[in-house]
LOPAKOL-204571 format. One record per atom (N, C-alpha, C): atom name; x, y, z. Coordinates in Angstrom, 3 decimals. Example, Ala and Ser with C-alpha at 12.3 -4.5 7.8 and 13.67 -1.06 7.14 Angstrom:
2
{site = N; px = 13.190; py = -5.690; pz = 7.800}
{site = CA; px = 12.300; py = -4.500; pz = 7.800}
{site = C; px = 13.200; py = -3.300; pz = 7.800}
{site = N; px = 12.850; py = -2.250; pz = 7.080}
{site = CA; px = 13.670; py = -1.060; pz = 7.140}
{site = C; px = 12.900; py = 0.030; pz = 7.870}
END
This chain:
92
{site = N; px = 0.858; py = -1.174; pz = 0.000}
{site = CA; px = 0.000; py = 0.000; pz = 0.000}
{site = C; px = 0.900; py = 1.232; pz = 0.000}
{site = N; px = 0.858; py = 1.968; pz = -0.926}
{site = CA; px = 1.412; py = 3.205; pz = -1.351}
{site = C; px = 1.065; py = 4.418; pz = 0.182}
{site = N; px = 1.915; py = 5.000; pz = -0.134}
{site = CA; px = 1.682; py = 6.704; pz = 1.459}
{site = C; px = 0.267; py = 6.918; pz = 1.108}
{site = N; px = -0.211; py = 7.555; pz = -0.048}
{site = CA; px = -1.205; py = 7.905; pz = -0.030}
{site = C; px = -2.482; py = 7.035; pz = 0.358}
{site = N; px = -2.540; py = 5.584; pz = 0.013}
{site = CA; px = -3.266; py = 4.763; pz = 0.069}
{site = C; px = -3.777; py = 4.356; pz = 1.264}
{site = N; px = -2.283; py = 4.613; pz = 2.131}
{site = CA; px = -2.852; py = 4.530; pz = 3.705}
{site = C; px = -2.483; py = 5.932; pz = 4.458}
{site = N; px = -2.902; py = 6.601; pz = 3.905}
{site = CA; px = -3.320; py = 7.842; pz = 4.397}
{site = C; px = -4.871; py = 8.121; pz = 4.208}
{site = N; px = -5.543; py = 7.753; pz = 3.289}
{site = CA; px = -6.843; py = 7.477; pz = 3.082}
{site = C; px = -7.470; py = 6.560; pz = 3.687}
{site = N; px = -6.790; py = 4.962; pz = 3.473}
{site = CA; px = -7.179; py = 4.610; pz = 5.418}
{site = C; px = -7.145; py = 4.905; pz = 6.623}
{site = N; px = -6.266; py = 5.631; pz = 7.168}
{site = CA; px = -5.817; py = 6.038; pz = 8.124}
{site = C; px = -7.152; py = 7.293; pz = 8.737}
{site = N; px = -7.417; py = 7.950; pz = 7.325}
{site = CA; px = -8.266; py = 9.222; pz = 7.570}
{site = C; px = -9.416; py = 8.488; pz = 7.814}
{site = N; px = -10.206; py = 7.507; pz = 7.445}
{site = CA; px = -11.632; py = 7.250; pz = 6.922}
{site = C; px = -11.339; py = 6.039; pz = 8.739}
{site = N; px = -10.383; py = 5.651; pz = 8.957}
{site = CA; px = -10.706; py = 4.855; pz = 10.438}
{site = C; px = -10.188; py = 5.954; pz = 11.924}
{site = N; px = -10.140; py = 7.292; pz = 11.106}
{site = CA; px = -10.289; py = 8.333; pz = 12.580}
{site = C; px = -11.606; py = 8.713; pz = 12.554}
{site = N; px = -12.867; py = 8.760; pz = 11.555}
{site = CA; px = -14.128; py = 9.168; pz = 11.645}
{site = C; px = -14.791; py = 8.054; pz = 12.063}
{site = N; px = -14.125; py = 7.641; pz = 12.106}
{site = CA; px = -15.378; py = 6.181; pz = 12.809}
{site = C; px = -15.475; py = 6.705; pz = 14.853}
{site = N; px = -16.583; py = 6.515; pz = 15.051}
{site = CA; px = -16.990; py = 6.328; pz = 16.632}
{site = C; px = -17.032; py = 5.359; pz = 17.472}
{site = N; px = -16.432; py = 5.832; pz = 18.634}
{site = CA; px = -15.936; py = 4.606; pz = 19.834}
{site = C; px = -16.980; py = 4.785; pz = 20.789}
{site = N; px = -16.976; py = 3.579; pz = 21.738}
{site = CA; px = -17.152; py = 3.852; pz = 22.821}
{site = C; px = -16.522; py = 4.413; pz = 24.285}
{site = N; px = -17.006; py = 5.345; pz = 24.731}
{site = CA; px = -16.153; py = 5.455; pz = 25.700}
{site = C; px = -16.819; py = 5.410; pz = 26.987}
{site = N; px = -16.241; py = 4.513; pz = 28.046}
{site = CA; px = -16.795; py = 4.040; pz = 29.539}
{site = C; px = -16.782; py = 5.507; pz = 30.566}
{site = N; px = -17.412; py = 5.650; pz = 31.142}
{site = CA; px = -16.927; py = 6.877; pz = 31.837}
{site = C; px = -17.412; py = 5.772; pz = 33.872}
{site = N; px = -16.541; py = 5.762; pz = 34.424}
{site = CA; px = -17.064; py = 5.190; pz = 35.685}
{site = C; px = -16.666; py = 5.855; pz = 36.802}
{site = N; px = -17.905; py = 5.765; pz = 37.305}
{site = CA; px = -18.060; py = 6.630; pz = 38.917}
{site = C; px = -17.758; py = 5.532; pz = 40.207}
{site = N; px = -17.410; py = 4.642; pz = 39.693}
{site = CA; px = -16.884; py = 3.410; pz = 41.340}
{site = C; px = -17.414; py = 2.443; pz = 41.123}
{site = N; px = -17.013; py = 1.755; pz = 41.780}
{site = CA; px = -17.516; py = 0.445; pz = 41.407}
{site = C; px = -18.259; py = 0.180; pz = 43.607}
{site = N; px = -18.916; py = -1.423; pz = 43.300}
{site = CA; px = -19.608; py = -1.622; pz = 44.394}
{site = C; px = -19.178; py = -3.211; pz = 44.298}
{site = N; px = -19.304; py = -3.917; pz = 45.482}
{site = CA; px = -18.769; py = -5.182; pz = 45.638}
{site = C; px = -19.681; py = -6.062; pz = 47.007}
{site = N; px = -21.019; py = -5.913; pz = 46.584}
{site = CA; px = -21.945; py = -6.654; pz = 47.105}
{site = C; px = -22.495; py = -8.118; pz = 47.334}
{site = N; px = -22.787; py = -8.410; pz = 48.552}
{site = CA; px = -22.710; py = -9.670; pz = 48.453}
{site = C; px = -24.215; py = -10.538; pz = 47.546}
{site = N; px = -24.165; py = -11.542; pz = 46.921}
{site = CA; px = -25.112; py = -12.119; pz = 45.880}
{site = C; px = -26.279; py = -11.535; pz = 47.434}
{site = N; px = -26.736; py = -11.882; pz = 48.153}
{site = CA; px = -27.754; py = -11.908; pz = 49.050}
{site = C; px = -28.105; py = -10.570; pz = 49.052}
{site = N; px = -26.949; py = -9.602; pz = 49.436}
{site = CA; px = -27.402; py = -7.878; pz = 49.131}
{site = C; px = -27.770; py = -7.817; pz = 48.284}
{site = N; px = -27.393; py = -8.370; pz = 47.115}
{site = CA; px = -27.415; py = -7.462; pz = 45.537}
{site = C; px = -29.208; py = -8.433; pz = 45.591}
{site = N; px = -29.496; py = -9.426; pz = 45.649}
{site = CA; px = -31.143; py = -10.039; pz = 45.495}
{site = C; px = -31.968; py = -9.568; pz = 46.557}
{site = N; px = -31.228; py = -8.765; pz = 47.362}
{site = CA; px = -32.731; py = -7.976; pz = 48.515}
{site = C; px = -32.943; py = -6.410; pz = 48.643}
{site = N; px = -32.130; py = -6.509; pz = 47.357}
{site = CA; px = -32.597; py = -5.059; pz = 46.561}
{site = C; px = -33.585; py = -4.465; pz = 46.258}
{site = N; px = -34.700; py = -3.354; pz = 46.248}
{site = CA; px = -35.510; py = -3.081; pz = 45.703}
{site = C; px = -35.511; py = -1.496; pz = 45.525}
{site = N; px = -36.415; py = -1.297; pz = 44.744}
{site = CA; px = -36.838; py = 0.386; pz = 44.580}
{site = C; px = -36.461; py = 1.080; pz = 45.868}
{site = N; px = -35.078; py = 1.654; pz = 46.072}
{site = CA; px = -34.961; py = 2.877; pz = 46.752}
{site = C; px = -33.941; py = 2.499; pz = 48.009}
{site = N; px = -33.135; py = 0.995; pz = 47.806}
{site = CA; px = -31.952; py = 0.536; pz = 47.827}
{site = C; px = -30.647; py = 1.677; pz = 47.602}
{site = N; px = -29.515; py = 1.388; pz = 48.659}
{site = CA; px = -28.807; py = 2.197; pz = 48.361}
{site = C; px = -27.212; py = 1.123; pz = 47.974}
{site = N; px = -26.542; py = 1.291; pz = 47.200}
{site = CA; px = -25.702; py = 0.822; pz = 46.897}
{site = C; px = -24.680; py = 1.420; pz = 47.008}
{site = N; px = -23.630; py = 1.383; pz = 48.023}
{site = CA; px = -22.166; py = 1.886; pz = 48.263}
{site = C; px = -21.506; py = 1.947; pz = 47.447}
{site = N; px = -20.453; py = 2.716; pz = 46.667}
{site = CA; px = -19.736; py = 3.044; pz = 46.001}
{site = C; px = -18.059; py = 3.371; pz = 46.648}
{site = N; px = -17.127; py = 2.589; pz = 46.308}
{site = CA; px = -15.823; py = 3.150; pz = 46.600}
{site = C; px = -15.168; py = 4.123; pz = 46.196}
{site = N; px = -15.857; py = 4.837; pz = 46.231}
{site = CA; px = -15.419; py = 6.274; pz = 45.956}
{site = C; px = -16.225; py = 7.704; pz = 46.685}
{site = N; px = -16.173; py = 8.436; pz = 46.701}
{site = CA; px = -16.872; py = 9.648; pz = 47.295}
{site = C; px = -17.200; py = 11.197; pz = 46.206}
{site = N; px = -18.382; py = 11.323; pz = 46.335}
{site = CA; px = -18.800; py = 12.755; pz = 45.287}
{site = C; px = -17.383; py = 13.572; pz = 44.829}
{site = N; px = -16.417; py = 13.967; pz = 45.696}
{site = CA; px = -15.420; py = 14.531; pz = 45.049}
{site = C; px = -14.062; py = 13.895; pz = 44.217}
{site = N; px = -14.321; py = 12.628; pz = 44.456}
{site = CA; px = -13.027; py = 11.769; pz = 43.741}
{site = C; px = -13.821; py = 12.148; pz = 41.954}
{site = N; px = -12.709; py = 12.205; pz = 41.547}
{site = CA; px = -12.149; py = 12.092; pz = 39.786}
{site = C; px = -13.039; py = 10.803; pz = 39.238}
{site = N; px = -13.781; py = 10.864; pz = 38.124}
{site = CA; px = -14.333; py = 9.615; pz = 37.320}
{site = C; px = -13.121; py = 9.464; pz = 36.628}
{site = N; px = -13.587; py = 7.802; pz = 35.543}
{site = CA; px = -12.375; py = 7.189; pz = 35.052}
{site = C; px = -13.093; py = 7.472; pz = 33.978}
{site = N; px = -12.261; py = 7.505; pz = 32.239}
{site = CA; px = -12.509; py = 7.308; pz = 31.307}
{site = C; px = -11.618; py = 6.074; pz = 30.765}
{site = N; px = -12.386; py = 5.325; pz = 30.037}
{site = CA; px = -11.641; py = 4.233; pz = 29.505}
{site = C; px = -12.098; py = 3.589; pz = 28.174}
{site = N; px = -11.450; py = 3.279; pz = 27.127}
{site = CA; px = -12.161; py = 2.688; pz = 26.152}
{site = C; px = -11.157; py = 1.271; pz = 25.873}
{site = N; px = -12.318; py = 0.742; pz = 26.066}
{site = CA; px = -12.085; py = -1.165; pz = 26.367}
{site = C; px = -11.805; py = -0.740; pz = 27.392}
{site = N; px = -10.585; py = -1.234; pz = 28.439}
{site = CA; px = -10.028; py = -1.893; pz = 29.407}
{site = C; px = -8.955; py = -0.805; pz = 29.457}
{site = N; px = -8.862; py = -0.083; pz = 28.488}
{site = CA; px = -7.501; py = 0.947; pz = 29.079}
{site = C; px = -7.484; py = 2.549; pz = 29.185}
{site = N; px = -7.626; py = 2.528; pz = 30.616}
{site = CA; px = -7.810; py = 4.303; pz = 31.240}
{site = C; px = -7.411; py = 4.980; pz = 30.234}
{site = N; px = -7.963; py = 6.241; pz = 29.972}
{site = CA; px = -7.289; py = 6.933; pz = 28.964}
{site = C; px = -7.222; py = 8.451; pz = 29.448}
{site = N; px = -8.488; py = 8.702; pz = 30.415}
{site = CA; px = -8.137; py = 9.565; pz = 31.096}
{site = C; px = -9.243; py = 9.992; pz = 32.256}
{site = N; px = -9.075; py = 10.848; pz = 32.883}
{site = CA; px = -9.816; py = 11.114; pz = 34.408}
{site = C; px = -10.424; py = 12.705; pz = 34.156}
{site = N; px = -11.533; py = 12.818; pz = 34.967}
{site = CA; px = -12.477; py = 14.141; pz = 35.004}
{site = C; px = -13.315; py = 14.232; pz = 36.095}
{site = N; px = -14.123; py = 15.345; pz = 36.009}
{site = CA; px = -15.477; py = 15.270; pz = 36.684}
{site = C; px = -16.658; py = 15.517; pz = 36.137}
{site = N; px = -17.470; py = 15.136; pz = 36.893}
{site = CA; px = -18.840; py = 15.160; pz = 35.730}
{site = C; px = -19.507; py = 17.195; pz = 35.828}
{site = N; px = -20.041; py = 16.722; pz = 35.290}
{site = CA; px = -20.568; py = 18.504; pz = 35.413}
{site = C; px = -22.099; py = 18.397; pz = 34.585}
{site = N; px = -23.124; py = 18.695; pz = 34.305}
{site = CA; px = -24.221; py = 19.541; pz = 34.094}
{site = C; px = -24.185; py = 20.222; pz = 33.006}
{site = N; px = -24.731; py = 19.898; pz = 31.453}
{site = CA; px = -24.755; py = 21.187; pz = 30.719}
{site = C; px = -25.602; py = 22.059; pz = 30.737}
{site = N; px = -25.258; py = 23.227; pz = 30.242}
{site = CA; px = -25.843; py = 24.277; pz = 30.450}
{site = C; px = -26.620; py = 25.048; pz = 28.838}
{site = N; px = -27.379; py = 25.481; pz = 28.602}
{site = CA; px = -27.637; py = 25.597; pz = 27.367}
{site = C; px = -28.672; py = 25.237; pz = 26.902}
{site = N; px = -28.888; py = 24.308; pz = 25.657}
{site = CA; px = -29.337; py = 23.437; pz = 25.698}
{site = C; px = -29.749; py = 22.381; pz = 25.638}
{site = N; px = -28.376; py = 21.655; pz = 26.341}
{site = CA; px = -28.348; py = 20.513; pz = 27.353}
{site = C; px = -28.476; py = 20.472; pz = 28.637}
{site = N; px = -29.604; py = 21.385; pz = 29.194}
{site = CA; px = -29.820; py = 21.540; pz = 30.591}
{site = C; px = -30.101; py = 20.311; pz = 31.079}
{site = N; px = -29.663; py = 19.775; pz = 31.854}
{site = CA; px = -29.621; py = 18.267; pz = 32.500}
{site = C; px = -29.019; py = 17.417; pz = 32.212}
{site = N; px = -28.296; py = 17.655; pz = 31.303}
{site = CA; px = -27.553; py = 16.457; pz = 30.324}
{site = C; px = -26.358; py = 16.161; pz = 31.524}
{site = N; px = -25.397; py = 15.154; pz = 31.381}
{site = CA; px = -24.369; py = 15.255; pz = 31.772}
{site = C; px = -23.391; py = 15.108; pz = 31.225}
{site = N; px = -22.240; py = 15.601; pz = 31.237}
{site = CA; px = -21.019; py = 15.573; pz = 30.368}
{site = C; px = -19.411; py = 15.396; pz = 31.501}
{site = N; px = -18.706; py = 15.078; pz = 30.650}
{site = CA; px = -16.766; py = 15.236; pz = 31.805}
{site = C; px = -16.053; py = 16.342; pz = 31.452}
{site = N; px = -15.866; py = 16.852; pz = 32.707}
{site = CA; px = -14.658; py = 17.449; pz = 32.279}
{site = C; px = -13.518; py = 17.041; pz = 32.845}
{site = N; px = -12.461; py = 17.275; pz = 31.326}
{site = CA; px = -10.925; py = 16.475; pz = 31.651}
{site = C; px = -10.388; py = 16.757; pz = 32.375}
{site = N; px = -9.447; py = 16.210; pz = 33.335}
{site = CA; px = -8.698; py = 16.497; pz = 34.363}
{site = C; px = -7.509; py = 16.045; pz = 34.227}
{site = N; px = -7.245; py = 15.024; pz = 33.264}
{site = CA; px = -5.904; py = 14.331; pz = 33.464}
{site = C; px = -5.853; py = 13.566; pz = 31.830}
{site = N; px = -4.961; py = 13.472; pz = 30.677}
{site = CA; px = -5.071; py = 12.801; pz = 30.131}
{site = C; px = -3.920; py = 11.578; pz = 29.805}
{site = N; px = -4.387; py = 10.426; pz = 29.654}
{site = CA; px = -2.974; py = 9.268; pz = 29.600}
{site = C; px = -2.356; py = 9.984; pz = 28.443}
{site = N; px = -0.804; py = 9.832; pz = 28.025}
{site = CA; px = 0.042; py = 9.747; pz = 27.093}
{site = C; px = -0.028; py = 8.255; pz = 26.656}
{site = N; px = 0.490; py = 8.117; pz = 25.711}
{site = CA; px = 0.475; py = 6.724; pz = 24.862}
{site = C; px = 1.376; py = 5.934; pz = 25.837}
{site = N; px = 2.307; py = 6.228; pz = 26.236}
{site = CA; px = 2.766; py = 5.198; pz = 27.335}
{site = C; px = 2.335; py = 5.614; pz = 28.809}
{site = N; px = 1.738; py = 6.240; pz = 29.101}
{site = CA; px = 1.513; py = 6.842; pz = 30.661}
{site = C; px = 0.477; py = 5.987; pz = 31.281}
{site = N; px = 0.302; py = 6.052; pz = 32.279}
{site = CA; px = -0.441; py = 5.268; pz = 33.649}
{site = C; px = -1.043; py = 6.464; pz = 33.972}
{site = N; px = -2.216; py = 6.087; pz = 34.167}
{site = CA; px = -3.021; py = 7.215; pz = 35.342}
{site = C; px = -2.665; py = 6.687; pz = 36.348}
END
């Protein structure tokens, strides 16, 4: 494949859309908690309102934020803002 040839691949597989995970903590309940669950159950989280969410697509952090509220009109919506981003070799 010629430069140009995969430069035209290259361009046409950056417009494609990912998924991206955004997670607020995880919980580690026992099978008996998690089945005597109902409407209005509270589920613990290891983490606390001010800790950093994770961003990750698949399995590998890519980077950290907080959530925030749009304003506009996306009133209610929720969105991240970045706080930290991985480098191609970096660790959060």
């Amino acid at each position: 494949m010629d430069a140009i040839a995969a430069d035209s691949v290259n361009n046409s597989f950056s417009k494609l859309p990912i998924e991206v995970r955004v997670t607020v903590g995880r919980a580690r309940p026992t099978i008996d908690e998690l089945l005597s669950m109902s409407v209005d159950s509270v589920l613990t989280l290891d983490r606390s309102l001010s800790d950093p969410v994770e961003l990750f697509v698949g399995e590998k952090l890519i980077a950290k934020g907080v959530l925030e509220e749009l304003g506009g009109n996306g009133v209610g919506q929720l969105a991240v803002r970045l706080l930290e981003v991985a480098n191609d070799n970096e660790q959060l």
